[in-house]
C-alpha positions as CSV (number, residue, x, y, z in Angstrom):
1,X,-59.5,-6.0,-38.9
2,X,-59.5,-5.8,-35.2
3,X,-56.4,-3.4,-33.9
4,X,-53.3,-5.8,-32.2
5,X,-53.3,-3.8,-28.4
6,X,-50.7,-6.9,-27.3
7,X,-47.7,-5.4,-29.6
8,X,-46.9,-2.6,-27.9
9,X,-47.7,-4.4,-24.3
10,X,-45.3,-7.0,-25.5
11,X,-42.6,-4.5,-26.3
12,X,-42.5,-2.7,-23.1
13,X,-42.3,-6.3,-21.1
14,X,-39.4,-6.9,-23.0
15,X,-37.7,-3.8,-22.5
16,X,-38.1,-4.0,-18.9
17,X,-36.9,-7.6,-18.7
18,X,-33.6,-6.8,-20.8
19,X,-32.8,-3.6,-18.3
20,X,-33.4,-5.8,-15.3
21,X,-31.0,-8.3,-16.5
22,X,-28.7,-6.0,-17.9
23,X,-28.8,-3.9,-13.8
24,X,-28.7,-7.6,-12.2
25,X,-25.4,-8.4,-14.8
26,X,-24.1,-5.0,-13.9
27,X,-21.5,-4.9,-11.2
28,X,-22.0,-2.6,-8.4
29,X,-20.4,0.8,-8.4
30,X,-20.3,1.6,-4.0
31,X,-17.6,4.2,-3.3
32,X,-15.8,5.0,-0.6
33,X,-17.3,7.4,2.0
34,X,-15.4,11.0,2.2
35,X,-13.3,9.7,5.5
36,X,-12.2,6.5,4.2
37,X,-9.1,4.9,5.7
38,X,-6.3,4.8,3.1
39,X,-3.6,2.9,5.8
40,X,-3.6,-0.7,6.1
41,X,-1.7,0.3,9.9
42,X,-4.9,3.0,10.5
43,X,-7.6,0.0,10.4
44,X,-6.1,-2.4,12.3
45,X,-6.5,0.1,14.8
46,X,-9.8,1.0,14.2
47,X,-10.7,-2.9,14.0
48,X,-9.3,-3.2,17.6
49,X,-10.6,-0.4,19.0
50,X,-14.2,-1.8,19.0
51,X,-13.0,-3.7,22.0
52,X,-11.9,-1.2,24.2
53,X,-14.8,-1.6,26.4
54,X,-14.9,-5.1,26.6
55,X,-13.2,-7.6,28.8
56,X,-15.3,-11.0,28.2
57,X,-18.3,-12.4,26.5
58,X,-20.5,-15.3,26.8
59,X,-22.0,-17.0,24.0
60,X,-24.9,-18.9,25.4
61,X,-27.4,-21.5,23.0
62,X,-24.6,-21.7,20.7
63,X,-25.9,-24.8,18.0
64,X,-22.8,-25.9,15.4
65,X,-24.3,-27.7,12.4
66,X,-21.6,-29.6,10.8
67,X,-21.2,-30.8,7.4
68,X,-17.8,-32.7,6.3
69,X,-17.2,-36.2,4.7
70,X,-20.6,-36.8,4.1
71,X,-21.9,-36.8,7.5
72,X,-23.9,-34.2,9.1
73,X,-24.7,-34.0,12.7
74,X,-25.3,-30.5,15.7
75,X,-24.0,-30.1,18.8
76,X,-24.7,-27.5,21.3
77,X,-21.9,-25.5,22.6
78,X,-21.1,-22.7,25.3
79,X,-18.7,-20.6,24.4
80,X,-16.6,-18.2,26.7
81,X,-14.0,-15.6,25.9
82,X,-12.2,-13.5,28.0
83,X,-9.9,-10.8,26.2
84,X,-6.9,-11.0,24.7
85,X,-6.8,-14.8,24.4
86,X,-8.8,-17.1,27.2
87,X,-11.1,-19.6,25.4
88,X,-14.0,-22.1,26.7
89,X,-16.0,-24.2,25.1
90,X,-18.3,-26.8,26.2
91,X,-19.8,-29.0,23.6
92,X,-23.1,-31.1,24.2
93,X,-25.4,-33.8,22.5
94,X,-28.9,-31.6,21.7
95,X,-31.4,-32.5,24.4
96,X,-28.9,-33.3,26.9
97,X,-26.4,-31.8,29.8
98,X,-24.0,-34.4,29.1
99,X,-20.8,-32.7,28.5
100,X,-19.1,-34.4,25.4
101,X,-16.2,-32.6,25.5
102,X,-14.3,-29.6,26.9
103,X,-11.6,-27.6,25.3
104,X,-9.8,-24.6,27.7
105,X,-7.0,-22.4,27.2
106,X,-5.8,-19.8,29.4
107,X,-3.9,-17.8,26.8
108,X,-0.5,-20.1,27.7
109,X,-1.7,-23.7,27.3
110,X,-4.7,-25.1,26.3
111,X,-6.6,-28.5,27.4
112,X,-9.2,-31.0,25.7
113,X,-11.1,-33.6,27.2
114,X,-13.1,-36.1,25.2
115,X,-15.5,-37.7,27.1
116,X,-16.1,-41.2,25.1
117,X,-12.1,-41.5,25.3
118,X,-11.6,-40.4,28.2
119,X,-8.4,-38.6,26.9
120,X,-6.6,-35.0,28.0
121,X,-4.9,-33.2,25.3
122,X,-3.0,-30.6,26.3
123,X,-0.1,-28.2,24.9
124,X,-0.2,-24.4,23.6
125,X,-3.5,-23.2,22.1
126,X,-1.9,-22.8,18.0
127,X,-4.6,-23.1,15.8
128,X,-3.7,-26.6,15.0
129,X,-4.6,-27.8,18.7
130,X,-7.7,-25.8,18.2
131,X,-8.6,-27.6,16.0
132,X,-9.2,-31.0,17.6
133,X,-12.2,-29.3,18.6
134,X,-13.5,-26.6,16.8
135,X,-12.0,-26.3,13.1
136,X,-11.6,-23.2,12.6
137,X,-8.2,-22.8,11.1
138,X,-7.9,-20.0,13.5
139,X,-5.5,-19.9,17.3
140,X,-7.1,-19.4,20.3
141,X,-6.4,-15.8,20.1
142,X,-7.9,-15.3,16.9
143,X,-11.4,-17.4,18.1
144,X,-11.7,-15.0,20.9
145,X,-11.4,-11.9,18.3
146,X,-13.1,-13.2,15.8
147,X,-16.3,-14.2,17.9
148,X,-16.0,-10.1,19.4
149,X,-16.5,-9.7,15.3
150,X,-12.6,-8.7,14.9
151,X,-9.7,-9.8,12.6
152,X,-7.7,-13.2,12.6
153,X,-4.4,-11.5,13.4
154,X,-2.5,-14.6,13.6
155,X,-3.4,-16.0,10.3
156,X,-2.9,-13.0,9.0
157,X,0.5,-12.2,10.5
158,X,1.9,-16.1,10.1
159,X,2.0,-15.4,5.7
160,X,4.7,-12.9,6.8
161,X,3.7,-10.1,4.1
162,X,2.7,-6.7,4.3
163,X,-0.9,-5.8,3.8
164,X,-2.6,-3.8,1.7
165,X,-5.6,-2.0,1.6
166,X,-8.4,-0.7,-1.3
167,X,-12.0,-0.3,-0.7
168,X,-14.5,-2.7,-2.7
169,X,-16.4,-0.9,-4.6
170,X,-19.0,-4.2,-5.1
171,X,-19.4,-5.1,-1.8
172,X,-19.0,-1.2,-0.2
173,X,-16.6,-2.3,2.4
174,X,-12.9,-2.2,3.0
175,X,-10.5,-5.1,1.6
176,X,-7.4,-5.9,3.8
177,X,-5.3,-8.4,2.2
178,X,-1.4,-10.0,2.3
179,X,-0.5,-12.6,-0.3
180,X,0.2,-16.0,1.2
181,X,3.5,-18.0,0.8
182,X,2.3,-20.3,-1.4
183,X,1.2,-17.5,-4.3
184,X,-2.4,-17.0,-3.2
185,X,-4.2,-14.2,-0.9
186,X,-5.7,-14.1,2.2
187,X,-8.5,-11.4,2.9
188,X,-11.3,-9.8,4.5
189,X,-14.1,-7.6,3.9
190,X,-14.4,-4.6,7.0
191,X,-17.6,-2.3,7.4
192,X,-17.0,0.9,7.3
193,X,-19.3,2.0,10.1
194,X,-18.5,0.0,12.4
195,X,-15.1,-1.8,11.4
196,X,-16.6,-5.0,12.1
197,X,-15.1,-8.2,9.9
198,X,-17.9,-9.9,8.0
199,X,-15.9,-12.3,6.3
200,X,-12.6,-13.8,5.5
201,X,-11.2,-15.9,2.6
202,X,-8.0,-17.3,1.2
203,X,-7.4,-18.4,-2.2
204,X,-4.6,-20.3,-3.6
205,X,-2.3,-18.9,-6.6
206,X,-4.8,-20.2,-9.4
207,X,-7.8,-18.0,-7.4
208,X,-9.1,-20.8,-5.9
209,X,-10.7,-20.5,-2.7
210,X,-9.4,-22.7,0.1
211,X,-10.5,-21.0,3.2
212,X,-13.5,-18.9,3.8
213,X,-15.4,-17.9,7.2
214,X,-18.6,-15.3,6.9
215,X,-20.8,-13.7,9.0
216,X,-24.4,-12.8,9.2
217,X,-27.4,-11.4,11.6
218,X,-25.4,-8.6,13.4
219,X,-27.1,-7.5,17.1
220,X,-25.7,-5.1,19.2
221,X,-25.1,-6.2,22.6
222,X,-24.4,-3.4,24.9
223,X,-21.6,-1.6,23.4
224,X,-20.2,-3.8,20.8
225,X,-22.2,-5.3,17.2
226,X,-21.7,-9.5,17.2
227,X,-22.5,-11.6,14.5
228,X,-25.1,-14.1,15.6
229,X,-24.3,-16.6,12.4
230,X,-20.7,-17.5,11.5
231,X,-19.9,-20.2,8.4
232,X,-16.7,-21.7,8.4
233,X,-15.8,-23.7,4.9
234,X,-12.4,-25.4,4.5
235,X,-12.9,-27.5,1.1
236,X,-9.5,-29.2,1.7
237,X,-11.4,-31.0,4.4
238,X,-13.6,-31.0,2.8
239,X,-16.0,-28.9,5.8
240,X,-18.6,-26.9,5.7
241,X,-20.2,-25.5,9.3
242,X,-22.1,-23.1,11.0
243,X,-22.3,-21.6,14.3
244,X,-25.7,-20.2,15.3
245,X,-25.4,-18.3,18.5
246,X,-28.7,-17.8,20.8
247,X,-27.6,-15.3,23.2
248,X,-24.9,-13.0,23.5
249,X,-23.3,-11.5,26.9
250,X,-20.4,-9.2,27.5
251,X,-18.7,-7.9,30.6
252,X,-20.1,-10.8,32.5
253,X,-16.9,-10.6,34.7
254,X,-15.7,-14.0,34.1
255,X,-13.7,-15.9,37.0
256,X,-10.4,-17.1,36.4
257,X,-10.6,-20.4,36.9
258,X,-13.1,-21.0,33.8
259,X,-9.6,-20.8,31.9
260,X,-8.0,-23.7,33.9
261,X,-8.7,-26.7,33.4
262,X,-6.9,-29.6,35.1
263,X,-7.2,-33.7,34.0
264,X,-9.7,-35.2,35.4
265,X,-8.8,-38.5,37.5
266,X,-8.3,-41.4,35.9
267,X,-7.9,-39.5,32.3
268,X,-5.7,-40.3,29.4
269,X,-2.9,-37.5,29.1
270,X,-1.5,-36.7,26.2
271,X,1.1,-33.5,25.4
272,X,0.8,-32.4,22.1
273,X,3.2,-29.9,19.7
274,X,1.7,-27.1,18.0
């Protein structure tokens, strides 16, 4: 009878496949480094200071793919920010220099122009005025952070709870959280290294996510690491987009007057609340 050499063989595949499933099941154990921050208070700080030395940045071959409603469409944008709170942002068809529309805030007031309408929006730059052109969910403060790879301060501050702090041990990065007024939380995930924020996300109070914004590709550009790939997703609206940013400058000594914005002749005006 000729000897069965595939048992054995057999055997040892199916040992390995069980221990590869049962390390891919098995959560990840990451934990904290030696100096760990312990003080919710101690990383804001550290998240902030990794602006220090810079004043403005300029996101250039910016491409926002959009999904929401069933339609799907890109844009290209230019993005400039200017610390603690100026915003610009251009937005074009692909393949042309037409500008579409322009959104500008100087920290105080903000102002959109839409093109095909030929209407001026204008009031303070809240994130729901935002909004009308990028949405974000975020202020105009908290773009200009949060494209510098820093924390949404406002939306964080506006749920009026204190935060807390306890390091993921699955993802290896810090969790800063405050629980919303509606029940739920509102977090985000902070390196370690670096105290970058890769990501943000809010569920409601039955752990369902209704906010969520992640990064991805990190570069460093002169002093500073930038994500080059943000994803915003705001099921509510039921939104899903991405911003894909070609090149990144800071300290480009931005003028003033990028952050003003008057109406152009002719042009709709319309004052909007916050």
């Amino acid at each position: 009878m000729a000897k069965n050499t595939f048992g054995p063989r057999w055997l040892t595949a199916l040992g390995l496949l069980v221990a590869a499933l049962w390390l891919t099941g098995c959560p990840a154990n990451l934990p904290p480094p030696d100096n760990a921050l312990t003080d919710p208070v101690e990383l804001r700080h550290a998240i902030d200071a990794r602006f220090e030395n810079i004043e403005d940045a300029r996101f250039r071959d910016v491409v926002l793919d959009y999904f929401g409603k069933g339609e799907r469409f890109k844009v290209r944008q230019l993005i400039v920010v200017q610390r603690p709170d100026r915003l610009r942002v251009q937005t074009r068809l692909p393949g042309s220099d037409e500008i579409l529309s322009m959104l500008v805030s100087n920290g105080d007031t903000f102002a959109l122009h839409k093109r095909d309408t030929h209407e001026y929006f204008t009031g303070e730059p809240t994130r729901e005025n935002i909004n009308r052109l990028l949405p974000v969910d975020l202020s105009g403060a908290d773009v200009v952070r949060i494209m510098l790879g820093g924390a949404p301060w406002d939306r964080f501050e506006r749920e009026g709870a204190t935060p807390s702090l306890r390091w993921d041990t699955r993802s290896g990065h810090y969790e800063y959280s405050v629980q919303t007024a509606q029940g739920g939380r509102l977090s985000m995930q902070v390196r370690h290294t670096d105290f970058a924020v890769i990501s943000v996300t809010e569920v409601n109070a039955k752990d369902k996510r209704v906010y969520a914004y992640e990064t991805n590709r990190w570069n460093n550009v002169g002093p500073i690491a930038v994500p080059t790939y943000r994803r915003f997703v705001w099921p509510e609206r039921d939104l899903d987009f991405s911003i894909n940013v070609g090149e990144t400058q800071v300290n480009v000594d931005l003028e003033d007057q990028l952050f003003e914005f008057p109406p152009p002749p002719g042009s709709t005006i319309i004052h909007v609340g916050g």
